[in-house]
C-alpha positions as CSV (number, residue, x, y, z in Angstrom):
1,X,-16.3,3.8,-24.3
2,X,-14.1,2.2,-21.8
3,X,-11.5,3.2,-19.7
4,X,-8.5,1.8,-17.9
5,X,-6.3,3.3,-15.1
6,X,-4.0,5.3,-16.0
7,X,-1.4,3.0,-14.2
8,X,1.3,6.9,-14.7
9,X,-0.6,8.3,-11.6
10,X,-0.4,5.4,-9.3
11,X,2.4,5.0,-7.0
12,X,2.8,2.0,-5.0
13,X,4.1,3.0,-1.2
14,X,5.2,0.9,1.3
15,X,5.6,2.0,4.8
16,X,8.1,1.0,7.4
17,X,9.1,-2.5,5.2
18,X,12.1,-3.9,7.5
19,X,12.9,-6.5,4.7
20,X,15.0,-5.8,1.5
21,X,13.9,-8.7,-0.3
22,X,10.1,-8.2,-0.1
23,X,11.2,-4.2,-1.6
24,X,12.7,-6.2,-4.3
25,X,9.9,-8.7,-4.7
26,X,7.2,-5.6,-4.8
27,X,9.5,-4.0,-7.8
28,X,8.8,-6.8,-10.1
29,X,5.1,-7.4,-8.9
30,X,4.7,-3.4,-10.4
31,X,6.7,-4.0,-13.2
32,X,4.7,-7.2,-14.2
33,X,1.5,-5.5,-14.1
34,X,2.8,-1.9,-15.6
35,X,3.4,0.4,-12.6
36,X,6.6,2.4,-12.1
37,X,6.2,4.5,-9.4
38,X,7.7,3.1,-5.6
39,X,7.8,4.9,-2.8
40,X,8.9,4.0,0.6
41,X,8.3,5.7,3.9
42,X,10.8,5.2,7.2
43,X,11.8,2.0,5.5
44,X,14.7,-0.2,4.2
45,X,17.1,1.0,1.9
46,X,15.9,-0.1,-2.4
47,X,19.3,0.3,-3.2
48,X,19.9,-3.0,-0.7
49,X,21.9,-5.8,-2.7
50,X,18.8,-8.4,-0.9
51,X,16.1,-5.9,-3.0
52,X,18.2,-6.5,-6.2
53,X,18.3,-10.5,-6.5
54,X,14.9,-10.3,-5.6
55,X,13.7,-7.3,-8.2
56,X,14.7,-9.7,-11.2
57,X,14.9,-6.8,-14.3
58,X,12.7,-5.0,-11.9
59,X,16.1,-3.4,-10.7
60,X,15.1,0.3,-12.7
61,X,11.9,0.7,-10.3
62,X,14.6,0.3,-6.9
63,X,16.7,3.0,-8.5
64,X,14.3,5.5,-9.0
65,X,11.9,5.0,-5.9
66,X,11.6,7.8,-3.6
67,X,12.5,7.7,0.0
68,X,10.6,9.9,3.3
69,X,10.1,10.0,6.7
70,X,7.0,10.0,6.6
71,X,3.6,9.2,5.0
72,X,2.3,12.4,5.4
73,X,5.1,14.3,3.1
74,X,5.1,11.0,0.7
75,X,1.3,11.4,-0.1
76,X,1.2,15.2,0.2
77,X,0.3,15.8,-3.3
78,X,-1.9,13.1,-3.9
79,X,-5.8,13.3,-4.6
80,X,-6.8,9.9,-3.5
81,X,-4.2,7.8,-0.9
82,X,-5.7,4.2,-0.5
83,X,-4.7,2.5,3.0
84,X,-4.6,-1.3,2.5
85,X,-5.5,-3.7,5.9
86,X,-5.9,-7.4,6.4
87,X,-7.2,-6.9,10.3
88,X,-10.9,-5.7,11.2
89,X,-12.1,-4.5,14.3
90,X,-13.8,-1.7,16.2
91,X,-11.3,0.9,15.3
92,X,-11.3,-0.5,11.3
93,X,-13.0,0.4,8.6
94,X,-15.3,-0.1,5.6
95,X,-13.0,-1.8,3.0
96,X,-13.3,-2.4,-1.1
97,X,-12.1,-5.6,-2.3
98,X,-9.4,-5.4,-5.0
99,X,-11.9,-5.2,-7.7
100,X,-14.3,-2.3,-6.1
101,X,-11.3,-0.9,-5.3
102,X,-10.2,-0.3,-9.5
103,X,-13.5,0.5,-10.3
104,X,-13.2,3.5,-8.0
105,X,-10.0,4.4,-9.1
106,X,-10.4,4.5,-12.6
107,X,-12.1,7.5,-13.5
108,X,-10.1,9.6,-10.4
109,X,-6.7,8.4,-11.8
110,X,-7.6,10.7,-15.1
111,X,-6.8,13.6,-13.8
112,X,-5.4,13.2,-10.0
113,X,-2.2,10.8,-8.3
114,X,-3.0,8.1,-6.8
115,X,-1.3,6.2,-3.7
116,X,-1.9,2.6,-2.8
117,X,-0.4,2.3,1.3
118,X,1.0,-0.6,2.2
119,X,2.2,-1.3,6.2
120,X,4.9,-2.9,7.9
121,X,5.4,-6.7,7.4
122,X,4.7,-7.3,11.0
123,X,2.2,-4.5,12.2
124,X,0.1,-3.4,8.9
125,X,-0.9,-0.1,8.6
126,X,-1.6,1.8,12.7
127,X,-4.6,3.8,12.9
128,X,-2.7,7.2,12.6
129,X,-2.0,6.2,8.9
130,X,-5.0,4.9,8.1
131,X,-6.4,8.4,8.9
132,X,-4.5,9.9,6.6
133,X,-6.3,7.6,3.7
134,X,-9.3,8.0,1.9
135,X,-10.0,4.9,0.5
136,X,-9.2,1.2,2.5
137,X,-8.7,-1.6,0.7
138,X,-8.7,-5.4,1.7
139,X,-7.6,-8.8,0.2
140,X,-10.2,-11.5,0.6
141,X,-8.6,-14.3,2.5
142,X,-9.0,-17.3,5.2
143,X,-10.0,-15.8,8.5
144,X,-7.6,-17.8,10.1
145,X,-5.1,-17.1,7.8
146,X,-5.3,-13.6,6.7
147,X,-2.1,-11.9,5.7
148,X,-0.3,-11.8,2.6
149,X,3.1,-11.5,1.9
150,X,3.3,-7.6,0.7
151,X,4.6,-8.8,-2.3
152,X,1.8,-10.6,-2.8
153,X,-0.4,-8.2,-1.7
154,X,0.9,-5.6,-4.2
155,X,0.4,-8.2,-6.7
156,X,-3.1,-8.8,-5.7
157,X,-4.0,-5.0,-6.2
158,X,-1.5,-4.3,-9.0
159,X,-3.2,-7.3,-11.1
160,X,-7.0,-5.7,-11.1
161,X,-5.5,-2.4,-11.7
162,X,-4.0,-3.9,-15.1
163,X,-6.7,-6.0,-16.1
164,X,-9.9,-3.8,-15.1
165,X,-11.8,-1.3,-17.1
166,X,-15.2,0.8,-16.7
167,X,-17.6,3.1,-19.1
168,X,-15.8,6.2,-18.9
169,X,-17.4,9.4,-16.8
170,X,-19.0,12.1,-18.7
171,X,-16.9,14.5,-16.5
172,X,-13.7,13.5,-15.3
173,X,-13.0,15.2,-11.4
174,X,-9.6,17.2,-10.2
175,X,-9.7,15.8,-6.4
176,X,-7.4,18.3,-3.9
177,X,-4.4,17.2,-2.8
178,X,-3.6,15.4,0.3
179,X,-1.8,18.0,2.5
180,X,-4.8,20.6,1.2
181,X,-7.4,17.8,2.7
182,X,-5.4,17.5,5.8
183,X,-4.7,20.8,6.6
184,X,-8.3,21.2,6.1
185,X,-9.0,18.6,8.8
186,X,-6.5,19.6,11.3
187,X,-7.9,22.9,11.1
188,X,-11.3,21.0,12.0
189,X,-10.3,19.6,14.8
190,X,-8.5,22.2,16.5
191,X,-12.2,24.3,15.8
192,X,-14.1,21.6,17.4
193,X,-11.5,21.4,20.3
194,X,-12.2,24.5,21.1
195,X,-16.2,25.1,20.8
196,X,-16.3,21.2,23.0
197,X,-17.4,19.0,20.7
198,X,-14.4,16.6,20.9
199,X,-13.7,15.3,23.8
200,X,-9.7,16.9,24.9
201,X,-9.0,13.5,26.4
202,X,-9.6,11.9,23.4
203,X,-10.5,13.8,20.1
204,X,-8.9,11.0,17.7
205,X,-12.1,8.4,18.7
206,X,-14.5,11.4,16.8
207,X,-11.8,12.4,14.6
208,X,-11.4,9.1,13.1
209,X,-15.3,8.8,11.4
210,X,-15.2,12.5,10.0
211,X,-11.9,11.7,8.6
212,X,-13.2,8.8,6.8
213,X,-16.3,10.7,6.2
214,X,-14.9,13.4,4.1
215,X,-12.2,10.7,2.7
216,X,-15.1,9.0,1.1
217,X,-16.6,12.7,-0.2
218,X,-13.5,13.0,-2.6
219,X,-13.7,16.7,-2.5
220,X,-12.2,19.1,-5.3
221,X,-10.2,22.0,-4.2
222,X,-13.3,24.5,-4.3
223,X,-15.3,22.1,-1.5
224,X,-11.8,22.0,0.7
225,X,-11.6,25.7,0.8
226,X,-14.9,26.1,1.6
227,X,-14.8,24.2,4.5
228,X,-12.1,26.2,5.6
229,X,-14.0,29.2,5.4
230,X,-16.1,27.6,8.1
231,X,-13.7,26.7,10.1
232,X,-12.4,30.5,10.3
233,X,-15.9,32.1,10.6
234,X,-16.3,29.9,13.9
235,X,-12.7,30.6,14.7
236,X,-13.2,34.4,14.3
237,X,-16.7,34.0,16.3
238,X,-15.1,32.5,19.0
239,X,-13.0,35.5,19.0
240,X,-15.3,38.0,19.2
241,X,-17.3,36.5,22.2
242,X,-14.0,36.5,24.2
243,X,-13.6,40.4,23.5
244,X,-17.5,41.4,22.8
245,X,-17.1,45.3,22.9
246,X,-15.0,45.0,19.7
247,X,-17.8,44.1,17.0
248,X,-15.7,45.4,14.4
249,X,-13.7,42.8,14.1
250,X,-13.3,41.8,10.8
251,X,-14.2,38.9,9.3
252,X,-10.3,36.7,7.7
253,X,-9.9,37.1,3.7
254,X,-11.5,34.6,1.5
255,X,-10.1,33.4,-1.7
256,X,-13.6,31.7,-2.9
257,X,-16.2,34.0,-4.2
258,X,-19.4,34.2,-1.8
259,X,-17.8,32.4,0.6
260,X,-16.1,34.6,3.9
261,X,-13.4,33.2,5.5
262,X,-11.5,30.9,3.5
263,X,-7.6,30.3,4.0
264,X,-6.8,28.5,1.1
């Protein structure tokens, strides 16, 4: 059997847009190809009179986008947060083309909400947000010539989301939410801060691949909380070699059976 996206769970966001029009242009791109759901992070106003001429019937997605100050709160809840880049480079990552990109998305948008990123009209996406994906996506397009409008852009994506399909999975997956994934990783890094294995100068340079490792992973909440258990059994180690007459110390609560240590 095949299966389409279930375009419900997909939100469109769009980070630090300075433009009103190219808001109002994105709200008709969605609406043409089925999506409802806008979100905007640090950016212009929807309700701007520039986004309305430009939204064309489209008006309905402007009035009910959501507005925050940042992308971490606006993705929180998410199970998969897709950055989208036109720029390559050392500090850049392995993208999907619009049509890989669906493919993936399919089966996850079953059961979990999705969040397409889109950056600033002059800047893109920085690095900082891009680590808080788990998917990147990139437009083909002239190397000389490589950025879309992010109306266009939206279009691009929004377009293979509508028209592509895929044999359904035999088991459809519950991914955890963003903010359980990051708190996960933030607890990471503080644990490898401390045992030396990032460098204190500069920890985002190591950061950045196991983020985009474990983005790719598309754990479930069970694989999250594990890894938190680790975290705190080093944690608590760490602890008891700075005090080692007290080797009572006992091990933090876990809330997964057979596994010590987990906070979540």
């Amino acid at each position: 059997m095949r299966q389409k996206v279930n375009r419900d769970s997909v939100s469109i966001i769009l980070v630090r847009s300075r433009f009103p029009e190219n808001v109002g242009s994105v709200a008709r791109a969605m609406k043409n190809m089925g999506l409802n759901r806008l979100r905007v992070v640090n950016g212009c106003s929807t309700l701007h009179p520039n986004a309305y001429k430009l939204a064309s019937g489209a008006e309905d997605i402007l009035e009910r986008a959501e507005e925050f100050s940042a992308l971490k709160e606006a993705t929180s809840e998410m199970g998969c947060v897709v950055g989208t880049t036109s720029r390559g480079g050392k500090q850049r990552y392995s993208d999907l083309t619009p049509e890989a990109l669906t493919k993936k998305l399919i089966p996850l948008s079953q059961k979990n909400l999705i969040g397409i990123v889109f950056g600033s009209e002059k800047e893109g996406l920085t690095n900082e947000e891009l680590s808080l994906c788990h998917l990147y996506a990139r437009i083909p397009s002239a190397e000389f010539f490589p950025s879309l409008n992010i109306a266009q852009a939206v279009m691009v994506i929004s377009y293979e989301l509508f028209k592509g399909s895929t044999e359904a999975p035999k088991k459809e997956t519950r991914l955890a939410q963003a903010a359980h994934m990051e708190g996960m990783l933030e607890h990471m890094e503080e644990t490898l801060l401390r045992i030396g294995f990032l460098d204190s100068n500069n920890p985002k340079r190591i950061m950045r691949v196991l983020r985009r490792l474990f983005g790719r992973s598309q754990m479930d909440e069970r694989e999250v909380q594990i890894l938190h258990g680790i975290w705190n059994q080093m944690d608590h180690h760490l602890e008891k070699s700075k005090n080692p007459l007290n080797e009572k110390t006992p091990f933090p609560n876990s809330s997964v059976k057979g596994v010590r240590g987990s906070s979540v």
